[in-house]
TIPAMI-100389 format. One record per residue (C-alpha): residue in one letter; x, y, z. Coordinates in steps of 0.25 Angstrom, whole numbers, padded with zeros to 4 digits, always signed. Example, Ala and Ser with C-alpha at 12.3 -4.5 7.8 and 13.67 -1.06 7.14 Angstrom:
BEGIN
A+0049-0018+0031/S+0055-0004+0029/
% end
This chain:
BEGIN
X-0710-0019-0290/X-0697-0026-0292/X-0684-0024-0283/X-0673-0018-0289/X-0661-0026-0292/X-0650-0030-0282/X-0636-0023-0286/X-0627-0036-0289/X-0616-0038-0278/X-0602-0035-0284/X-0592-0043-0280/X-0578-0036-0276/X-0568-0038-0288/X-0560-0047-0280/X-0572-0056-0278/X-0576-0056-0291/X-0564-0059-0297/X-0564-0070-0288/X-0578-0076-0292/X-0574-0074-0308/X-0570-0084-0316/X-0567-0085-0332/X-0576-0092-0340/X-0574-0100-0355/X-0576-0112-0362/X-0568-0124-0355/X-0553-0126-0361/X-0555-0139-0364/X-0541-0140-0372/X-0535-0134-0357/X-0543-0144-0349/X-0538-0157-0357/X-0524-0151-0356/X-0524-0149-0342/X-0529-0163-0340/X-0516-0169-0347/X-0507-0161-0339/X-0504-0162-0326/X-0512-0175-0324/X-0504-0183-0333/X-0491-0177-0332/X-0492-0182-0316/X-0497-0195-0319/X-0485-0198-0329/X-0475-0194-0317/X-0482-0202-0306/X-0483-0215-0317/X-0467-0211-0318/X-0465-0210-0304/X-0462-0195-0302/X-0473-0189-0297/X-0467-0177-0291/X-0462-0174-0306/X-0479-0175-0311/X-0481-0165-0299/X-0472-0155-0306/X-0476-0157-0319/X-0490-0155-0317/X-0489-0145-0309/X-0484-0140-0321/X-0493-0143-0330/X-0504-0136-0319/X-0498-0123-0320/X-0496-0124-0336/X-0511-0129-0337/X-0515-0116-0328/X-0508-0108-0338/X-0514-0117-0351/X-0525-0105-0355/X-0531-0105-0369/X-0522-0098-0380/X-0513-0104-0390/X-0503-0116-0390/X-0491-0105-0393/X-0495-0097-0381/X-0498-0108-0372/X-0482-0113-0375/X-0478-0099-0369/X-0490-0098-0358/X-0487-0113-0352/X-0472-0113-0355/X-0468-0100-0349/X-0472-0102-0335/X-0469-0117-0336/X-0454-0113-0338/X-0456-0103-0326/X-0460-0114-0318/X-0450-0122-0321/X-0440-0112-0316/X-0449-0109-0303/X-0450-0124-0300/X-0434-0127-0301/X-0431-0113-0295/X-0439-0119-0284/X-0434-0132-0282/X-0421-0126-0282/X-0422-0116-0270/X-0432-0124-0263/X-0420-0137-0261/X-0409-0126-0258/X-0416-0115-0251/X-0421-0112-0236/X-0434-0105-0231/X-0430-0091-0234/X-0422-0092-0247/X-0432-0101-0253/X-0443-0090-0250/X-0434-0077-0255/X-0432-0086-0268/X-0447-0089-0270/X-0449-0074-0267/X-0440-0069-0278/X-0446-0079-0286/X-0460-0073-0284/X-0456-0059-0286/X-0450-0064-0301/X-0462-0071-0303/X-0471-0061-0300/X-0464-0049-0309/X-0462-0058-0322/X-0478-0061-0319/X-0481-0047-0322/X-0475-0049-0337/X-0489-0056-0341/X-0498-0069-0340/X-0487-0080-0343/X-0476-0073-0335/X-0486-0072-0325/X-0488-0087-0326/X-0472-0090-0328/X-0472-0083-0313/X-0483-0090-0306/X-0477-0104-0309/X-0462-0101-0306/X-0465-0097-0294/X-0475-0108-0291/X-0467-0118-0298/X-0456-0112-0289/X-0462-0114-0275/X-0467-0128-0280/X-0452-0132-0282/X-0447-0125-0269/X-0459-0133-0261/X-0463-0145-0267/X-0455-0159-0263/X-0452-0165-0276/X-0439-0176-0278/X-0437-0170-0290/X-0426-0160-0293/X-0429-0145-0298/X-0424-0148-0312/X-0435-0160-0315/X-0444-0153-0307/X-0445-0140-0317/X-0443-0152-0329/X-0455-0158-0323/X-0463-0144-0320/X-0459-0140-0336/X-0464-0155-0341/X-0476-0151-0333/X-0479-0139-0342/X-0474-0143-0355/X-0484-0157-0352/X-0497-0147-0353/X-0490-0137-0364/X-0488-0147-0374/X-0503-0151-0372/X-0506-0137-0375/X-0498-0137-0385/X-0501-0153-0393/X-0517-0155-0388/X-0527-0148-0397/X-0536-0136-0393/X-0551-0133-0398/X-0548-0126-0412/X-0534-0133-0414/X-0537-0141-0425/X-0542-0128-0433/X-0531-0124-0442/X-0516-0126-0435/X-0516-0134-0423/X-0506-0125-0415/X-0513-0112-0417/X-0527-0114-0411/X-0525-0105-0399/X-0520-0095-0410/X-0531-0097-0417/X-0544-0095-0408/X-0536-0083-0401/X-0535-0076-0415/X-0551-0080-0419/X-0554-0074-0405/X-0547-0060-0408/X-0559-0059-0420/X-0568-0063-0412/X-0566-0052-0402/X-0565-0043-0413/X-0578-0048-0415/X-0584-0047-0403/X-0578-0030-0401/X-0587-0026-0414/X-0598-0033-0409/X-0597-0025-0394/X-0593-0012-0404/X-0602-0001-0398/X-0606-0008-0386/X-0602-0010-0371/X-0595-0023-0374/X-0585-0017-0382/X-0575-0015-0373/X-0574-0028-0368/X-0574-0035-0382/X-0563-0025-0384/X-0556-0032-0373/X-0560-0045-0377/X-0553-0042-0390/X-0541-0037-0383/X-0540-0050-0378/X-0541-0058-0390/X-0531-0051-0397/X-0520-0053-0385/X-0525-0069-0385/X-0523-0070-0400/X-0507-0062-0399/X-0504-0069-0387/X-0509-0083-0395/X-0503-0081-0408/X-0488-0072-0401/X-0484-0085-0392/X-0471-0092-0391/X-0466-0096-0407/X-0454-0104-0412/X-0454-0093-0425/X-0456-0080-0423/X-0466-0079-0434/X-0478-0088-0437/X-0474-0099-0442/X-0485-0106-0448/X-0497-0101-0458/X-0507-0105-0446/X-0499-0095-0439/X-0499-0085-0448/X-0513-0083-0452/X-0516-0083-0438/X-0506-0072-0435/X-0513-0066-0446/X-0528-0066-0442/X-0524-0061-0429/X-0517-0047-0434/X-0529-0047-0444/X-0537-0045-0431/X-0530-0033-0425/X-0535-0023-0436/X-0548-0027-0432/X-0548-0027-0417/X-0544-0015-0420/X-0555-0011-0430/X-0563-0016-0417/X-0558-0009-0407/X-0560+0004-0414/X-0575+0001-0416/X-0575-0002-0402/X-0571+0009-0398/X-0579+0019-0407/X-0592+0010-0400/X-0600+0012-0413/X-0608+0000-0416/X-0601-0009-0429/X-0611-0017-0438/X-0612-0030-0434/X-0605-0037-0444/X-0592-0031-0442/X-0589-0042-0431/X-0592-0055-0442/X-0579-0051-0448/X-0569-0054-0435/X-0579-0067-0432/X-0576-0072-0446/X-0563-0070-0445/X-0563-0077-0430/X-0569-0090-0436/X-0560-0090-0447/X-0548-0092-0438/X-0553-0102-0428/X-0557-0110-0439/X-0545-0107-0448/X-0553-0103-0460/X-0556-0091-0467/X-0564-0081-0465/X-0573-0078-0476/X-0580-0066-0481/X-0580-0054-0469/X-0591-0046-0467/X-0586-0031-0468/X-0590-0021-0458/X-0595-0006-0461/X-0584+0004-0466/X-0590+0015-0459/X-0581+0019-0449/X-0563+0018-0447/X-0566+0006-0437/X-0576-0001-0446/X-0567+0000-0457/X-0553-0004-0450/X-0564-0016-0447/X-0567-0020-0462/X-0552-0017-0465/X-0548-0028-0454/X-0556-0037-0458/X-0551-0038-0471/X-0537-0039-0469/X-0542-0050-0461/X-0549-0057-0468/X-0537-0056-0478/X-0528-0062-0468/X-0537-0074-0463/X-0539-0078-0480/X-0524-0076-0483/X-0517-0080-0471/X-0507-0071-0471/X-0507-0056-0467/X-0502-0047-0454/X-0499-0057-0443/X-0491-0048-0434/X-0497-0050-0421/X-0493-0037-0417/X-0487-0041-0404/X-0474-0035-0397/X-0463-0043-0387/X-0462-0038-0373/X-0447-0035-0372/X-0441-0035-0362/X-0442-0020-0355/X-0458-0024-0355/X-0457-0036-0346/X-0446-0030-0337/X-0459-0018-0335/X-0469-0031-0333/X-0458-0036-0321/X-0452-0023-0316/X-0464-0015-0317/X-0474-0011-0306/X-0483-0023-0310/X-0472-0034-0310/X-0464-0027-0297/X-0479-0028-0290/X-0483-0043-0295/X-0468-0049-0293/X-0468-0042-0279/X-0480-0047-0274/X-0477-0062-0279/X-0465-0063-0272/X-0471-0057-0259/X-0482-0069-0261/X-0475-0079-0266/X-0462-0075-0256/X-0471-0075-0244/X-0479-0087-0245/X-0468-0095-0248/X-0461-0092-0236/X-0474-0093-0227/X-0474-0108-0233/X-0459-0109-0231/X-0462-0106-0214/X-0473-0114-0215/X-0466-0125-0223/X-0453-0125-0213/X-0461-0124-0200/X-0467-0139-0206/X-0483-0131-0207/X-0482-0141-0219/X-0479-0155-0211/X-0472-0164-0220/X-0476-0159-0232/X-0468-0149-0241/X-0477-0141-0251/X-0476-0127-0248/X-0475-0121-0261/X-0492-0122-0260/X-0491-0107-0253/X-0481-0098-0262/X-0487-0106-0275/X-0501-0102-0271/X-0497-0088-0269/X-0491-0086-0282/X-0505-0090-0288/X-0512-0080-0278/X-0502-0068-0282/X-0501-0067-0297/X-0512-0056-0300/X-0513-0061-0315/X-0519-0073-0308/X-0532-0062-0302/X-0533-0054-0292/X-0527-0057-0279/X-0540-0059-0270/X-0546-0068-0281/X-0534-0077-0282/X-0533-0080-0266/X-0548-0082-0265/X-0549-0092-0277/X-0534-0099-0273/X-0539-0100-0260/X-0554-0106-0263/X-0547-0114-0274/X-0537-0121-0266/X-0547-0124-0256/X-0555-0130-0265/X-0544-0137-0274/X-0539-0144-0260/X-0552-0146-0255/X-0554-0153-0269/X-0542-0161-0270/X-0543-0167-0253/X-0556-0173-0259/X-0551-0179-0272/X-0536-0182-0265/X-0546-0191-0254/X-0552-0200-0265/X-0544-0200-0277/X-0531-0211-0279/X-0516-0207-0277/X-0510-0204-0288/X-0520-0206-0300/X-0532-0198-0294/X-0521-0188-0290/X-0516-0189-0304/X-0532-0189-0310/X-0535-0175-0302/X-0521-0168-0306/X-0527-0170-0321/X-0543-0166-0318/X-0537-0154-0311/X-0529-0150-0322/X-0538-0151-0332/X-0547-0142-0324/X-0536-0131-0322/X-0541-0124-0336/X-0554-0123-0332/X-0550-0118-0317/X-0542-0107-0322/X-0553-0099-0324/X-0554-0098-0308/X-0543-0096-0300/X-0550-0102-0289/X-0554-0115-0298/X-0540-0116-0304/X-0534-0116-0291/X-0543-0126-0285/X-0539-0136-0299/X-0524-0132-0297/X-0525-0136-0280/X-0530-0150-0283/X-0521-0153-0295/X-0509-0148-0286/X-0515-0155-0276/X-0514-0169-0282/X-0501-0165-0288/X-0493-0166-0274/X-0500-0177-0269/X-0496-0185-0281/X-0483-0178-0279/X-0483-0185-0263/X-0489-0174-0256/X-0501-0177-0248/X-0513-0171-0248/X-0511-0156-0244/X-0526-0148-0247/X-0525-0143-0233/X-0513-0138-0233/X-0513-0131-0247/X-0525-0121-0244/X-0518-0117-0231/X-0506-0113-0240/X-0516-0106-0251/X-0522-0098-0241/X-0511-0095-0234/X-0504-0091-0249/X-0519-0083-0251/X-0515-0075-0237/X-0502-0073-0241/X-0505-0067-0256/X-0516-0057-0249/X-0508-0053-0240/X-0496-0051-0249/X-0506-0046-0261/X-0512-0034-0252/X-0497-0028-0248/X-0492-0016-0249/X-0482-0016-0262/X-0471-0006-0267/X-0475+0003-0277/X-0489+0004-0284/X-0500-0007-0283/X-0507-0012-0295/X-0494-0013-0302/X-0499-0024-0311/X-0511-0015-0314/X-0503-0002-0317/X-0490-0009-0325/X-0502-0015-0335/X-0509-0001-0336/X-0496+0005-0340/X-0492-0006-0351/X-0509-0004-0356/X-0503+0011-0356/X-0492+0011-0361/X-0498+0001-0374/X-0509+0010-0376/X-0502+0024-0376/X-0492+0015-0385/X-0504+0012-0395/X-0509+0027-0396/X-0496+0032-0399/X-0494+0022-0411/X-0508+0026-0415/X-0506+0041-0414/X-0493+0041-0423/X-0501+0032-0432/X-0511+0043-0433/X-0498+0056-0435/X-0490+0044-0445/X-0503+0042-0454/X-0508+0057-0454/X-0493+0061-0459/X-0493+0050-0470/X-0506+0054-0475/X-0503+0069-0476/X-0490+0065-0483/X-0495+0053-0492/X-0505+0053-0503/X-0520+0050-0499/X-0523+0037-0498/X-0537+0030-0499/X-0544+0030-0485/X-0542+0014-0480/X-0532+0011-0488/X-0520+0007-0480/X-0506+0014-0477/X-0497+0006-0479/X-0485+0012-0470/X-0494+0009-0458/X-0495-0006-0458/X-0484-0006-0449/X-0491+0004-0438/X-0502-0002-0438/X-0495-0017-0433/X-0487-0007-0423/X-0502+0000-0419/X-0509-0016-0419/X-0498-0020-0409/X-0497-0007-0399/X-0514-0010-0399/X-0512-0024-0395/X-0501-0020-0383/X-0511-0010-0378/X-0525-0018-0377/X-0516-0031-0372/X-0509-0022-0362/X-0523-0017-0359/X-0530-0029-0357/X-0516-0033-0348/X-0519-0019-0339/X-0535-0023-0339/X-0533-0038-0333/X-0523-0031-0324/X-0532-0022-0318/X-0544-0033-0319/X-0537-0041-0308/X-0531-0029-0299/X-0546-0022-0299/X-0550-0038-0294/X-0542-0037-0281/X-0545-0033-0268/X-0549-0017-0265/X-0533-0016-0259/X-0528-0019-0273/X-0537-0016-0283/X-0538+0000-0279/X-0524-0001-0283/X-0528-0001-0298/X-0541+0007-0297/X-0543+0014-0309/X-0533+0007-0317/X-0546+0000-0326/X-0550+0013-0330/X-0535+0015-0335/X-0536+0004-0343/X-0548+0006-0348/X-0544+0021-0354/X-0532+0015-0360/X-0541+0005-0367/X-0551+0016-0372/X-0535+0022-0375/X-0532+0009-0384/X-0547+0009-0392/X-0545+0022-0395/X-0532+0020-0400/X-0536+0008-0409/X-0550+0016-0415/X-0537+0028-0420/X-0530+0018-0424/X-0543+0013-0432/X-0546+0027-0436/X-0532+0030-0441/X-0530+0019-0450/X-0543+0023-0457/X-0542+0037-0458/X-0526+0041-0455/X-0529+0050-0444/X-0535+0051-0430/X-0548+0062-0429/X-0549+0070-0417/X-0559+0062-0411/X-0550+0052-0410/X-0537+0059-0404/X-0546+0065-0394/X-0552+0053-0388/X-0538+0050-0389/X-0535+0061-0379/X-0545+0059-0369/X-0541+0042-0366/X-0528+0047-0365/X-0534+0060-0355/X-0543+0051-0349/X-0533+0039-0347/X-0522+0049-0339/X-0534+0053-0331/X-0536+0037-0327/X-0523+0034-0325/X-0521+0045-0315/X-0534+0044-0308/X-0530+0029-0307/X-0515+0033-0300/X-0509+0026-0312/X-0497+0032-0314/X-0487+0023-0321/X-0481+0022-0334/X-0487+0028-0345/X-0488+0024-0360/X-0480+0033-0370/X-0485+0048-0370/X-0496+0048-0383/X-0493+0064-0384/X-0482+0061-0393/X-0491+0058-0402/X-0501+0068-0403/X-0516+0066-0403/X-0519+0072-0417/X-0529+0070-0426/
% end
């Protein structure tokens, strides 16, 4: 008789976020650019005679590398540059008030700094990183002993960045010599869109759907995000360019083909995913697509499908078509709501308390000579911004894997620092280390360990000797300091971060409805008016709709996604903050079942002109069942626009 099985032992959330790590195929591209930055950037200013100067600028190039993920070259001159320019400012700001102010002025000034810092961060991921490294930049120039004069300091810190962007920018990529050289990122980020597409019919019916609905959700805001960077020209200015701008709106009508099939959950014949593969390898290898397979007709979905397709196919042969990337600017009342709101006021408060506070602890231990001869207090406040930005996970995961990766990053570097030669195996680890940090940045713990050692090396080239000892004193004091600080009391509401995202999801997804619903009044009044048309032949007077309806869909699933991660990382913390957002996933996910829903109307409406009753009443009960959520879950704040103005009719 055999024994029953043993129930697996689950891990606490905050422990298994802490034991997680991301997985993929080495960035080999990454790696060989890391290894050029910092490394010889600090061997040209040693060779020149200012080493203090290679100290900066690779400090530079560190932080940039961190921030050097996989995308396109466009977006990589916004996502390096940005927070490049904000450390400039943090480390002249810095050097500035450290020469010219005491104690307690220095302290109030860094604290106001954090509490800027902190609220911009809640904008999104590169305001969150412009944040992080003005601030560290900041303490780093208040602290560090350098000859040099702020000015050449924030020159060297900007040459540091601008070494490592113009390797992005100049050294080929895998799939760079396909087609245009500049548009590689573009390229795999637009193939991946169909490819996710793909992979949502072949989950169609099953209980993988969801999740490759989410995975396609993330695609499509990659390839925007890739193909919507920083531009000389406000329109695409080459035919590479172009085309691409046009194979990407050619996939939205059939992610949105998808999405209603996905939702409806009735199996689709398994040819319907060849067409979006095809159409995948025709743009990573820049070729055309060749014939289509076409699905069944059968159903609205199958044939908005088919339809989509064609139009594609159409686009990818000619080159030319819609290449709207239905995408609309933040102005500037929806970053002052991101700063000012419950989520900004919560993050900026609580980085200028961490930041504040272990900046003075470090000033009284710094002036009562705890340090000995040796000035580098700006190791505590810069270790606890990295501990209290919540983008970076959640806050028990961060202080266990800073304080295991410093111990093992100093650990490291007092053994390589007893054998190797001053300056060139100094010099040798900065480059090893840095080539490592894209690997490393799929652990916190790994990434800090690599970023210890290079900063390591980098002050004892700059005539600082060896400190391991001291610098995990000052990370677990910094580790004390941000849990402490993490698990106070705050005013207002907790979860701020959590409920601001759920209301922007909100607010998109009640957006989307609406524009659907009048969609639905608008066509049923044309058509009683107008002569009868054949059944899929198109209206012309709702092309532009439809590119309104396209864009409204993409805000709410990326404001979605934003809400979800959100959520991911609060439900990771410890039992004290996570009950703060209890329930909130099961908002989320209602609002998303809201947005499917909406997008298999909008499917149906194009096909036939009007919404069944079958439709308007699932309608009603996601919006029902969604109030109930939202109330059971205490989350009270703003809501999206009332949807009874436009009323659910058939």
């Amino acid at each position: 008789m055999s024994r029953p099985a043993r129930p697996a032992l689950a891990l606490p959330p905050w422990l298994a976020h802490t034991l997680r790590a991301q997985r993929g195929p080495v960035p080999w591209s990454a790696v060989v650019r890391g290894a050029l930055a910092a490394g010889p950037l600090l061997l040209a200013a040693v060779l020149a005679g200012r080493p203090s100067l290679g100290v900066v600028a690779a400090i530079a190039a560190m932080l940039a590398g961190i921030n050097d993920r996989p995308g396109s070259r466009r977006v990589s001159v916004h996502r390096l540059g940005v927070p490049a320019l904000a450390g400039a400012v943090g480390l002249l700001a810095g050097t500035m008030a450290g020469d010219r102010l005491g104690a307690v002025p220095l302290t109030l000034l860094l604290t106001g700094l954090g509490l800027f810092a902190g609220g911009i961060s809640a904008v999104g991921p590169v305001a969150s990183a412009a944040g992080t490294q003005l601030l560290v930049a900041s303490a780093i120039g208040a602290g560090m002993p350098l000859p040099e004069s702020g000015w050449l300091r924030a020159l060297a810190y900007l040459g540091g960045a601008a070494w490592l962007l113009g390797l992005r920018l100049a050294l080929p990529t895998p799939g760079s010599l396909v087609g245009d050289f500049r548009f590689d990122g573009e390229r795999d980020a637009v193939a991946d869109v169909y490819d996710a597409v793909a992979d949502l019919l072949d989950a169609v019916g099953t209980r993988h759907a969801t999740a490759r609905r989410v995975a396609l959700t993330a695609a499509l805001d990659h390839a925007q995000d890739a193909l919507t960077g920083p531009r000389l020209r406000r329109y695409a200015s080459s035919s590479t360019e172009r085309r691409l701008h046009a194979q990407y709106a050619a996939a939205l009508p059939l992610a949105e083909a998808a999405t209603a099939l996905a939702w409806a959950g009735e199996a689709v014949p398994a040819r319907a995913s060849e067409g979006p593969r095809r159409l995948a390898a025709a743009v990573r290898g820049n070729t055309h697509t060749g014939p289509l397979p076409a699905p069944s007709r059968s159903a609205p979905a199958l044939r908005a499908l088919d339809d989509a397709l064609l139009h594609a196919a159409e686009a990818f042969d000619r080159g030319r078509g819609n290449r709207d990337l239905h995408t609309r600017r933040r102005t500037a009342a929806d970053l002052a709501r991101s700063v000012f709101g419950a989520g900004g006021r919560e993050y900026g408060l609580r980085v200028a308390l961490c930041f504040g506070a272990s900046a003075a602890v470090a000033q009284a231990l710094h002036h009562t000579q705890w340090y000995g001869q040796h000035e580098h207090w700006y190791w505590l406040p810069a270790t606890a911004v990295f501990l209290v930005k919540p983008d970076l996970g959640p806050l028990a995961s961060r202080v266990l894997c800073r304080a295991a990766g410093t111990v093992l990053g100093a650990l490291l570097f007092a053994g390589f620092a007893a054998v190797l030669p001053r300056p060139d195996g100094l010099i040798a680890l900065v480059a090893l280390s840095g080539a490592l940090i894209p690997v490393a940045t799929r652990h916190f713990a790994a990434q800090t360990a690599v970023v210890t050692v290079l900063v390591l090396a980098l002050v004892m080239v700059g005539g600082e000797p060896q400190a391991s000892v001291s610098r995990i004193g000052e990370t677990l004091l910094a580790c004390t300091i941000v849990l402490v600080v993490g698990h106070l009391p705050m005013p207002g509401q907790r979860g701020g971060g959590v409920r601001s995202r759920l209301a922007t999801a909100d607010r998109a997804a009640h957006a989307y409805l609406a524009h659907v619903l009048r969609e639905s009044e608008a066509t049923s009044a044309r058509r009683e008016a107008d002569a009868p048309r054949m059944p899929y032949e198109p209206d012309p007077t709702r092309t532009d709709s439809r590119a309104v309806r396209w864009t409204l869909r993409r805000e709410a699933y990326r404001a979605l996604a934003e809400a979800r991660t959100a959520h991911a990382l609060a439900a990771a913390e410890l039992p004290a903050l996570a009950r703060h957002t209890e329930g909130a996933d099961e908002v989320v996910a209602t609002l998303e079942q809201l947005v499917d829903a909406t997008t298999a109307c909008a499917v149906h409406l194009d096909d036939s002109g009007r919404l069944t009753p079958w439709h308007t009443d699932r309608l009603t009960e996601l919006l029902e069942e969604l109030g109930e959520k939202r109330d059971r879950a205490g989350l009270h704040g703003p809501r999206g626009p009332a949807t009874t103005d436009v009323p659910l009719a058939g």
